[in-house]
PDB file of N, CA, C and O in Angstrom, chain B, residues numbered from 101:
ATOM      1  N   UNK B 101       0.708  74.147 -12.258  1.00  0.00           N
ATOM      2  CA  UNK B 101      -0.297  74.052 -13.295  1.00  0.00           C
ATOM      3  C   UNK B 101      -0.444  72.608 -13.769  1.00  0.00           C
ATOM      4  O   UNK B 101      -1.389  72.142 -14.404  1.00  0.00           O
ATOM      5  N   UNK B 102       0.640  71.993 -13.355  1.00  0.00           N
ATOM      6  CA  UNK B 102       0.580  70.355 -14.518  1.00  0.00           C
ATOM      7  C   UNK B 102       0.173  69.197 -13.000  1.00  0.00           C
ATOM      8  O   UNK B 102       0.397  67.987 -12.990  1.00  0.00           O
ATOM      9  N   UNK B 103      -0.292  69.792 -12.145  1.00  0.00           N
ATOM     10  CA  UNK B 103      -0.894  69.389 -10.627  1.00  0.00           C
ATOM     11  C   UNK B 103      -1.993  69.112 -10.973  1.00  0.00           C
ATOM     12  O   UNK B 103      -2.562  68.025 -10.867  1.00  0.00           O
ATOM     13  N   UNK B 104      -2.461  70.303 -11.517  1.00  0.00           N
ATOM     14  CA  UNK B 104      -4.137  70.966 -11.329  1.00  0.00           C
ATOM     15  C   UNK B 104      -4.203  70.169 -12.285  1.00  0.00           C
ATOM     16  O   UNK B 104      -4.616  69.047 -11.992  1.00  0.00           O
ATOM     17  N   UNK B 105      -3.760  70.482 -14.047  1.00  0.00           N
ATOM     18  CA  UNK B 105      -4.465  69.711 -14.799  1.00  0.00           C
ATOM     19  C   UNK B 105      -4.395  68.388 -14.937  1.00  0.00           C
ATOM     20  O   UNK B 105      -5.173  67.833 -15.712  1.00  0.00           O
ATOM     21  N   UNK B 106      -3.473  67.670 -14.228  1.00  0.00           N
ATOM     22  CA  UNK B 106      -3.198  66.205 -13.840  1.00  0.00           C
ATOM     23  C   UNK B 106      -4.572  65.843 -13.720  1.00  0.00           C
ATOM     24  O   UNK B 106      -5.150  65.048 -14.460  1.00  0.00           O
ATOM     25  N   UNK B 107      -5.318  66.760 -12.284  1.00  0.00           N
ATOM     26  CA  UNK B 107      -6.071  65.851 -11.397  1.00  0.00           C
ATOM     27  C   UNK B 107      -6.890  66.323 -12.093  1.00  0.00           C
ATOM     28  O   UNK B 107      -7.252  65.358 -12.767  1.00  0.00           O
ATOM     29  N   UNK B 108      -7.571  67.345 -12.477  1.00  0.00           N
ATOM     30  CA  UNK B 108      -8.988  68.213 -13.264  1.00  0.00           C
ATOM     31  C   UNK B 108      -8.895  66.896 -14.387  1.00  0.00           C
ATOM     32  O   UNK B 108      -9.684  65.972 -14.189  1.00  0.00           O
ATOM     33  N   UNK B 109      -8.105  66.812 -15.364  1.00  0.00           N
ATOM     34  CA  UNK B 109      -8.410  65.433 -16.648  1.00  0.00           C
ATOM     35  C   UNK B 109      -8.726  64.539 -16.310  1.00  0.00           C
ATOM     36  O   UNK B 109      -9.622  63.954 -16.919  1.00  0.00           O
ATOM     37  N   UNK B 110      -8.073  63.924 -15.030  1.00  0.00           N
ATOM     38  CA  UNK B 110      -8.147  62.561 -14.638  1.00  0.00           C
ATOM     39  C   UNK B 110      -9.465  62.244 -13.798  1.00  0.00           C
ATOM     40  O   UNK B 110      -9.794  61.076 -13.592  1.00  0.00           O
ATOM     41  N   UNK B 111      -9.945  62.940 -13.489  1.00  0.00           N
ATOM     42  CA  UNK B 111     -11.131  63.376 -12.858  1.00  0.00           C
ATOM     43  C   UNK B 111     -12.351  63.263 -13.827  1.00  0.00           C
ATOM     44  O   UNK B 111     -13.387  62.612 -13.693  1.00  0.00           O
ATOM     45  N   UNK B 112     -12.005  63.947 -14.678  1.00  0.00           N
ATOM     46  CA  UNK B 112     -13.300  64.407 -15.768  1.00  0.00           C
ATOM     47  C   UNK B 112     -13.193  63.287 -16.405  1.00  0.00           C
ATOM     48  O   UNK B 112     -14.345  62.855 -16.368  1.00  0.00           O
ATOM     49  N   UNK B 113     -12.368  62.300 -17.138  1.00  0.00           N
ATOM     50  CA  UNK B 113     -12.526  61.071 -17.988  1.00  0.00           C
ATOM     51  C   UNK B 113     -13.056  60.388 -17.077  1.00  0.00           C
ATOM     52  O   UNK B 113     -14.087  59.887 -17.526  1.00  0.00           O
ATOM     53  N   UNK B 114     -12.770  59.919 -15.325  1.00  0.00           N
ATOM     54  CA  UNK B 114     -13.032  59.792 -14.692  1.00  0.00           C
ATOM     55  C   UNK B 114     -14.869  59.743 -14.679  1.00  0.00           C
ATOM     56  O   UNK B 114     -15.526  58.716 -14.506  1.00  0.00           O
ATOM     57  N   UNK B 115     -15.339  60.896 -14.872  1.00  0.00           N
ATOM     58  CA  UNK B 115     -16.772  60.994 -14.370  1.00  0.00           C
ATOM     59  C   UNK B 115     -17.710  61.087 -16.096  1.00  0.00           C
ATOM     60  O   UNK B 115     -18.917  61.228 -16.295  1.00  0.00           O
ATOM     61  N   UNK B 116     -17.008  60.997 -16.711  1.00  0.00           N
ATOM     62  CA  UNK B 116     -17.218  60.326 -18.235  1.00  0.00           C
ATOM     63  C   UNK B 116     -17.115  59.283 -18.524  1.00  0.00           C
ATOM     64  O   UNK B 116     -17.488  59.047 -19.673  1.00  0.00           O
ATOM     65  N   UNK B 117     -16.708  58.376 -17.902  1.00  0.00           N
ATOM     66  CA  UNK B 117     -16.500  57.275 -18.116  1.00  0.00           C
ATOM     67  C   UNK B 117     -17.419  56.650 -17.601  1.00  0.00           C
ATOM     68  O   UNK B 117     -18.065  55.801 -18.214  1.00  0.00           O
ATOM     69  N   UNK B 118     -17.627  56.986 -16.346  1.00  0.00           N
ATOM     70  CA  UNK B 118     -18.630  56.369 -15.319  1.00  0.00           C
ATOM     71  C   UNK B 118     -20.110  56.850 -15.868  1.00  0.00           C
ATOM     72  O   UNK B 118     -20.994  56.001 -15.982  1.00  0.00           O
ATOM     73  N   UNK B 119     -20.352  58.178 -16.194  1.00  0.00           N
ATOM     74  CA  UNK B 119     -21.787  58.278 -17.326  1.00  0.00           C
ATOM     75  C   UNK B 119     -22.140  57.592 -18.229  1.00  0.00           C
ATOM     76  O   UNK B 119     -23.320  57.341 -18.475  1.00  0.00           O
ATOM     77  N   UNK B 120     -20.983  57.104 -18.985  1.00  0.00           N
ATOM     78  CA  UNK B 120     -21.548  56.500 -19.991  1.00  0.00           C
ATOM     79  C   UNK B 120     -21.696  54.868 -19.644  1.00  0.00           C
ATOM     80  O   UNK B 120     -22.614  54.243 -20.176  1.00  0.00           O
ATOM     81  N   UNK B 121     -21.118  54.453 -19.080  1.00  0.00           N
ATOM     82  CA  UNK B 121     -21.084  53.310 -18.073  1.00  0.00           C
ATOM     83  C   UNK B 121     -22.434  53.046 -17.811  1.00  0.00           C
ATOM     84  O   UNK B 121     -23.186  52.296 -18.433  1.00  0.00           O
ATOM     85  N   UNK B 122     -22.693  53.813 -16.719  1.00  0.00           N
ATOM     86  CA  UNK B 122     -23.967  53.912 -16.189  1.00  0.00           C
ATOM     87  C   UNK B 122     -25.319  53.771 -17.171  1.00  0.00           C
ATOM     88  O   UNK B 122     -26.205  52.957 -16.911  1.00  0.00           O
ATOM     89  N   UNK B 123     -25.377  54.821 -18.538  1.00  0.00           N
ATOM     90  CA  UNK B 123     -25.760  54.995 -19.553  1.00  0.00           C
ATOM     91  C   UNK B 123     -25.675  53.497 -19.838  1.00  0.00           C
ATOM     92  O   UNK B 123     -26.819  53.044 -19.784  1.00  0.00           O
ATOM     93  N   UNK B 124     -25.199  52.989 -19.989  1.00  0.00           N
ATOM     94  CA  UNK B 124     -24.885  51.408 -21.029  1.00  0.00           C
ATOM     95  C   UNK B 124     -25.270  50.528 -19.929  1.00  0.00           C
ATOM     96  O   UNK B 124     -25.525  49.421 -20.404  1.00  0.00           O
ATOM     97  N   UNK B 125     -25.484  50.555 -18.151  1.00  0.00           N
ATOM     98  CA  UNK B 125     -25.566  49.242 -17.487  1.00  0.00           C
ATOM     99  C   UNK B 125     -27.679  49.553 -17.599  1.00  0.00           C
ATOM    100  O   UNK B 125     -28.700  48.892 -17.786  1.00  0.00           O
ATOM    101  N   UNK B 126     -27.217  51.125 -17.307  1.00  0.00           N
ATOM    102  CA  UNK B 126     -29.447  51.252 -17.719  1.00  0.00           C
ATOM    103  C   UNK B 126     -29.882  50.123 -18.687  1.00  0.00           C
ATOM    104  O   UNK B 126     -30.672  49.191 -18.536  1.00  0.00           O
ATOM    105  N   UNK B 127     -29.142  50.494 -19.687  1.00  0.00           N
ATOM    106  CA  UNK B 127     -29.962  49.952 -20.957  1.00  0.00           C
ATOM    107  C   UNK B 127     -29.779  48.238 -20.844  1.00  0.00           C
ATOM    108  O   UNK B 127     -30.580  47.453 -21.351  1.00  0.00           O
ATOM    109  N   UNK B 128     -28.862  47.934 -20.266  1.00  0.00           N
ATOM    110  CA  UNK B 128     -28.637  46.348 -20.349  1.00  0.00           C
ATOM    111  C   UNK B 128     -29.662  45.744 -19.252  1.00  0.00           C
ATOM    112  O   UNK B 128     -30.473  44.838 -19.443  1.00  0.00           O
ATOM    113  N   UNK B 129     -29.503  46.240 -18.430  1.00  0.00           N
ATOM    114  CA  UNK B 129     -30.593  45.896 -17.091  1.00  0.00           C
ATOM    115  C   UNK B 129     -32.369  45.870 -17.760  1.00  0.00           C
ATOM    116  O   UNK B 129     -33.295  45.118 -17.454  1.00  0.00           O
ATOM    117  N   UNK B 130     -32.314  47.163 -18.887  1.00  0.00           N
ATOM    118  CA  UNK B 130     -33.952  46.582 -19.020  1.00  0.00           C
ATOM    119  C   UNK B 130     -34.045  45.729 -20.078  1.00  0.00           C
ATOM    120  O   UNK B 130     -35.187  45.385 -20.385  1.00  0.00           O
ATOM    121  N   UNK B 131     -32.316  44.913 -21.281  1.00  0.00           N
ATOM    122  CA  UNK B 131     -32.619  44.021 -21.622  1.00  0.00           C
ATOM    123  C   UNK B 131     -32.298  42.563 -21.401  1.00  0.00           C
ATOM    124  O   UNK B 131     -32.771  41.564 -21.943  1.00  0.00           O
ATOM    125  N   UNK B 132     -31.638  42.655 -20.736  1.00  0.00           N
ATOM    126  CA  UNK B 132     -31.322  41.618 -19.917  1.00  0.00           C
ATOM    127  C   UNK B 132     -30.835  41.973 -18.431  1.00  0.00           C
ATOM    128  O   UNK B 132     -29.876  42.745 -18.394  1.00  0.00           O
ATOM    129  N   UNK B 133     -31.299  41.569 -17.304  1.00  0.00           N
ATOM    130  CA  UNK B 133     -31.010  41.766 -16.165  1.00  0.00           C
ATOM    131  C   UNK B 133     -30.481  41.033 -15.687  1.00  0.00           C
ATOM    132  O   UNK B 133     -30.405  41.426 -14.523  1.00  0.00           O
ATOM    133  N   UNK B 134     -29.638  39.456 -15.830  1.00  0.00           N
ATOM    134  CA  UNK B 134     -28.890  38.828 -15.834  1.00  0.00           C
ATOM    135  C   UNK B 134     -27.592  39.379 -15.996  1.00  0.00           C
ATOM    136  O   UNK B 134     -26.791  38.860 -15.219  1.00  0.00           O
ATOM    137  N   UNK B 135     -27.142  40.183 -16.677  1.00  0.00           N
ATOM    138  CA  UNK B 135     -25.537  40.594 -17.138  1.00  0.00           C
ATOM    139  C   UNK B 135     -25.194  42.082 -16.155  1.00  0.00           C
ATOM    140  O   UNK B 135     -24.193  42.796 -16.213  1.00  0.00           O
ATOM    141  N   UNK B 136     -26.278  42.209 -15.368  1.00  0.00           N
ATOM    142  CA  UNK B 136     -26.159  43.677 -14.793  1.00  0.00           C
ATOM    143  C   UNK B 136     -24.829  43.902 -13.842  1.00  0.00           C
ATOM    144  O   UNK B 136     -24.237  44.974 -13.721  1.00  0.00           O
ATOM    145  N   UNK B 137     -24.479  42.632 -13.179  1.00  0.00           N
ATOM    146  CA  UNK B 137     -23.172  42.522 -12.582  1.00  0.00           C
ATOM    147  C   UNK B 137     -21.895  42.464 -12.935  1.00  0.00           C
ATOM    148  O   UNK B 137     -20.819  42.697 -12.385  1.00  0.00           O
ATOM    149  N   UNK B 138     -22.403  41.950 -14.413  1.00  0.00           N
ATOM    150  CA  UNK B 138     -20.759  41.952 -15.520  1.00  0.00           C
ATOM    151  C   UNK B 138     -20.824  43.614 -15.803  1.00  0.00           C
ATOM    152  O   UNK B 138     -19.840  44.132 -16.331  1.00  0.00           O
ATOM    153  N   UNK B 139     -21.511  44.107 -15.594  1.00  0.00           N
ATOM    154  CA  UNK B 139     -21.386  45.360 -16.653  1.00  0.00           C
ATOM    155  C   UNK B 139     -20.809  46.546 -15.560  1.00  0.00           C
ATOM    156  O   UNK B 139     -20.695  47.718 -15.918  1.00  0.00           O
ATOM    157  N   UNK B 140     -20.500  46.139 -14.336  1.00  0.00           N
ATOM    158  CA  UNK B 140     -20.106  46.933 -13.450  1.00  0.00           C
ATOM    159  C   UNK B 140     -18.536  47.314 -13.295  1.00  0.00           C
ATOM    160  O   UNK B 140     -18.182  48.215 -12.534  1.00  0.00           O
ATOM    161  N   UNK B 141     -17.555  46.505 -14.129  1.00  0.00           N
ATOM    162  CA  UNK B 141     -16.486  46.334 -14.115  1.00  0.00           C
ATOM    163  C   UNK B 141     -15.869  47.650 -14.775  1.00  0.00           C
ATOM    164  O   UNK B 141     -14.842  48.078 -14.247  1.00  0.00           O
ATOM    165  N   UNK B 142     -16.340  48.275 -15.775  1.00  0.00           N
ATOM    166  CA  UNK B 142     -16.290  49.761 -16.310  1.00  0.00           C
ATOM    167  C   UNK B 142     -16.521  50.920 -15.447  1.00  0.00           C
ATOM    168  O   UNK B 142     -15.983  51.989 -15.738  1.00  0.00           O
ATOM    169  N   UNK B 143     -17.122  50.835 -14.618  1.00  0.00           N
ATOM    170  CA  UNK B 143     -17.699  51.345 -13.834  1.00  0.00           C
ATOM    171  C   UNK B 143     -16.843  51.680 -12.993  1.00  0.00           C
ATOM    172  O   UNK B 143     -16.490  52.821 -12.696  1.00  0.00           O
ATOM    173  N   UNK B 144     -16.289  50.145 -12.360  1.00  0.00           N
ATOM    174  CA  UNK B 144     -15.183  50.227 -11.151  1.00  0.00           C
ATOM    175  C   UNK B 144     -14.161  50.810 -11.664  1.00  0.00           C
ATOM    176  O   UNK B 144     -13.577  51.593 -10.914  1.00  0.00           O
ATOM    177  N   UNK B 145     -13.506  50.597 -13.358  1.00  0.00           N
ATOM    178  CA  UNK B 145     -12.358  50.708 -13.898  1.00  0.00           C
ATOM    179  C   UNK B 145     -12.083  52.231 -13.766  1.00  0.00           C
ATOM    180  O   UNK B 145     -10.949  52.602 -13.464  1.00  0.00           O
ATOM    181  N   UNK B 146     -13.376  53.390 -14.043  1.00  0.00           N
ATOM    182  CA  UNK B 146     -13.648  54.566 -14.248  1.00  0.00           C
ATOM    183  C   UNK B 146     -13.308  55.262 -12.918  1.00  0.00           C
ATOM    184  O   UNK B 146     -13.056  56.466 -12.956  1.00  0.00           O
ATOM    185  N   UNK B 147     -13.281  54.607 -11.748  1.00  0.00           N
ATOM    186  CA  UNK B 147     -13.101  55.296 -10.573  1.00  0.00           C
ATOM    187  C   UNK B 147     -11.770  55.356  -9.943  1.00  0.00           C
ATOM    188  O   UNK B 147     -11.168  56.185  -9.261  1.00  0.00           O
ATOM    189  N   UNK B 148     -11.388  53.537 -10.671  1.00  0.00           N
ATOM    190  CA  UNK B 148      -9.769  53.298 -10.196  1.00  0.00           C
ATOM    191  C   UNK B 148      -8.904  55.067 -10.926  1.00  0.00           C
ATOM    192  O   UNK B 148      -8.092  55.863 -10.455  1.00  0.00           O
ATOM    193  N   UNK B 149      -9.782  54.956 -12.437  1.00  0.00           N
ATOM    194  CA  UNK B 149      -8.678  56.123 -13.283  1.00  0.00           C
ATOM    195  C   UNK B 149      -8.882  57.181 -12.138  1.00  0.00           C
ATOM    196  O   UNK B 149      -7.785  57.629 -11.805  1.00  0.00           O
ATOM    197  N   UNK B 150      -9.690  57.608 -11.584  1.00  0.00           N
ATOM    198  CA  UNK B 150      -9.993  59.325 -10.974  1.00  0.00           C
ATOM    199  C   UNK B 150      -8.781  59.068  -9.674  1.00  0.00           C
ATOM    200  O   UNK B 150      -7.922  59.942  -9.561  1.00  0.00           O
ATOM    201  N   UNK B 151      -8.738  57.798  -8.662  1.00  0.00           N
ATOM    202  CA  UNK B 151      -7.989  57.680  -7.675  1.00  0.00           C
ATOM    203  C   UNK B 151      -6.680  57.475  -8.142  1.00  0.00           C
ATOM    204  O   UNK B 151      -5.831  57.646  -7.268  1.00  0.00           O
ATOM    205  N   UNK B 152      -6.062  57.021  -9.754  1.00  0.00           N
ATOM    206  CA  UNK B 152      -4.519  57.255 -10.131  1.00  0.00           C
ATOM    207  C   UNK B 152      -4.600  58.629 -10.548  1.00  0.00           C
ATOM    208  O   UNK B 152      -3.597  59.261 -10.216  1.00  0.00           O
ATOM    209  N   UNK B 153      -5.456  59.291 -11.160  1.00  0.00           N
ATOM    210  CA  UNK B 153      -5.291  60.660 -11.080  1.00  0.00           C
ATOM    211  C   UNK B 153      -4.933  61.605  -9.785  1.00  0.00           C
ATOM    212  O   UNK B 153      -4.180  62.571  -9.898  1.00  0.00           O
ATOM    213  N   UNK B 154      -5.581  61.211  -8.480  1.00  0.00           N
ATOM    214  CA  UNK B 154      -5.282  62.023  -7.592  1.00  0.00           C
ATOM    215  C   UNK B 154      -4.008  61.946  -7.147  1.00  0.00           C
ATOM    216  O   UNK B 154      -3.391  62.952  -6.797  1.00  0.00           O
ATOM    217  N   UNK B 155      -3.298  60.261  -7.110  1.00  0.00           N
ATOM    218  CA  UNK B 155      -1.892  59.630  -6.718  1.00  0.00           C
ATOM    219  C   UNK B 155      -1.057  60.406  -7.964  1.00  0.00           C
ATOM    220  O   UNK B 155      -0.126  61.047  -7.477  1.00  0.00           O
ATOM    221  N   UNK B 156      -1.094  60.476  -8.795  1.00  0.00           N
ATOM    222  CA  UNK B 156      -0.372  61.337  -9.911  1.00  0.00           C
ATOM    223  C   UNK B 156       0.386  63.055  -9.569  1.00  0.00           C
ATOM    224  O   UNK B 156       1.463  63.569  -9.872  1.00  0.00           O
ATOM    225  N   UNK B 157      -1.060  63.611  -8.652  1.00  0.00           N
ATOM    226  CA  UNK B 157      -0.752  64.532  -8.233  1.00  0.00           C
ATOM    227  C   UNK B 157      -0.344  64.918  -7.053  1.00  0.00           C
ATOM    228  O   UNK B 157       0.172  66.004  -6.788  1.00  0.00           O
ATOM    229  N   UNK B 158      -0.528  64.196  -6.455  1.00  0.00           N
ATOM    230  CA  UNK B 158       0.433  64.121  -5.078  1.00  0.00           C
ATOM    231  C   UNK B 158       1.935  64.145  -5.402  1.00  0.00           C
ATOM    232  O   UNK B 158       2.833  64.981  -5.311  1.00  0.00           O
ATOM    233  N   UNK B 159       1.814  62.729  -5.865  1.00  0.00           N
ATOM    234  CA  UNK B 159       3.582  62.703  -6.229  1.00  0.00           C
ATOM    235  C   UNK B 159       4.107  63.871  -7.031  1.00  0.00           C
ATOM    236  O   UNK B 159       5.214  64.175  -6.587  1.00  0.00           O
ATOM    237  N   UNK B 160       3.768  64.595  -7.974  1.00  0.00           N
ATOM    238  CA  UNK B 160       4.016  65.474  -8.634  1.00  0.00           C
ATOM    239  C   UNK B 160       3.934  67.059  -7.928  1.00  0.00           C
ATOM    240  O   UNK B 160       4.517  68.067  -8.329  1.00  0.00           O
ATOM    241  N   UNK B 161       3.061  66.932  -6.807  1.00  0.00           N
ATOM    242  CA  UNK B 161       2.741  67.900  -5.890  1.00  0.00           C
ATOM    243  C   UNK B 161       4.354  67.695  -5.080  1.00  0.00           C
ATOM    244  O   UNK B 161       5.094  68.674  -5.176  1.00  0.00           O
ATOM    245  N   UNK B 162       4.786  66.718  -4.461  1.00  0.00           N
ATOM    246  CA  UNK B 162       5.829  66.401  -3.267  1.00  0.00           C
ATOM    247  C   UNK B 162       6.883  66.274  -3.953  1.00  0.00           C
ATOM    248  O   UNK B 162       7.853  65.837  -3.335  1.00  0.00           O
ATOM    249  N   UNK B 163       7.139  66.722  -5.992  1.00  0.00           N
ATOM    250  CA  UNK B 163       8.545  66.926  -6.231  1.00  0.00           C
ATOM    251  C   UNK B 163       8.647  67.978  -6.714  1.00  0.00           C
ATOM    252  O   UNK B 163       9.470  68.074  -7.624  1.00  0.00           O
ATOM    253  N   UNK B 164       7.784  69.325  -6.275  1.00  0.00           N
ATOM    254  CA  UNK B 164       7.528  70.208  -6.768  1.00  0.00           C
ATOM    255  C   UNK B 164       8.628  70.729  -5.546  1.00  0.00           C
ATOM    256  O   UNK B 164       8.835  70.289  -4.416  1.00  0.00           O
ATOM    257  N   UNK B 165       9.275  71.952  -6.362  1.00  0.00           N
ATOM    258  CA  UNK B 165      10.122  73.345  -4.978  1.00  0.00           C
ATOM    259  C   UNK B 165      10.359  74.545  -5.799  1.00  0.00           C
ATOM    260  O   UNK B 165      10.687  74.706  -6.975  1.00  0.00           O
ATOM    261  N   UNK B 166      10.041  75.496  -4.627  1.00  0.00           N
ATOM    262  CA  UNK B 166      10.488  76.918  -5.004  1.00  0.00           C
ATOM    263  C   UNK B 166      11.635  76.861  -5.556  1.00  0.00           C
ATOM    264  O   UNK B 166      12.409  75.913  -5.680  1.00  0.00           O
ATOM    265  N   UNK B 167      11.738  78.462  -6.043  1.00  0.00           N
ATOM    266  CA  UNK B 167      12.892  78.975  -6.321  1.00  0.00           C
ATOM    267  C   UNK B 167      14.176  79.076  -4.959  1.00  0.00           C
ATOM    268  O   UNK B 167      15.345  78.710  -5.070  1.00  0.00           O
ATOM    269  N   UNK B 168      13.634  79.579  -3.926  1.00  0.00           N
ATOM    270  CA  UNK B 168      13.972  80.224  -2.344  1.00  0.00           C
ATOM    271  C   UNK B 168      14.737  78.849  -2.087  1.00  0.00           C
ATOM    272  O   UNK B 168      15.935  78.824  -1.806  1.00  0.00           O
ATOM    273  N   UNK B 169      13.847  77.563  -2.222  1.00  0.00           N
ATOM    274  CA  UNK B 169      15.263  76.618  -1.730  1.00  0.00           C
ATOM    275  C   UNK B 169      16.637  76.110  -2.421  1.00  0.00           C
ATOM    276  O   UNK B 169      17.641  75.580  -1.944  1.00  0.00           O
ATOM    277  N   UNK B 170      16.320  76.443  -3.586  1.00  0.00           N
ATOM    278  CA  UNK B 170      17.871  75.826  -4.516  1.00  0.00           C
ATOM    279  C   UNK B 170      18.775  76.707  -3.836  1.00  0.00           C
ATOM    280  O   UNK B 170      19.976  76.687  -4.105  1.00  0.00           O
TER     281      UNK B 170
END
């Protein structure tokens, strides 16, 4: 369960982050279109979080064991 919701949170701030991102590079682009390349860095930051979310659950996936092997 702490797999799933690892990656499901990290995911979703993930694709929230990047909306509103997106949301905020729209609006800068139609007032200044000069800064449209600075404003991408949130953007990138929002995707790095979703790919430590998935590495989170791996590792947490590969120290996971049954009952059957102790």
């Amino acid at each position: 369960m702490g797999v799933a919701s690892a990656l499901v949170f990290a995911n979703l701030g993930a694709s929230y982050g990047t909306a509103k991102a997106g949301v905020g590079i729209s609006s800068l682009g139609v007032i200044d279109g000069s800064k449209v390349f600075k404003a991408l860095i949130p953007i990138i930051m929002a995707g790095i979080l979703g790919i430590y979310g998935i590495i989170v659950a791996v590792l947490l996936n590969g120290s996971v064991s049954s009952k059957d092997n102790m």
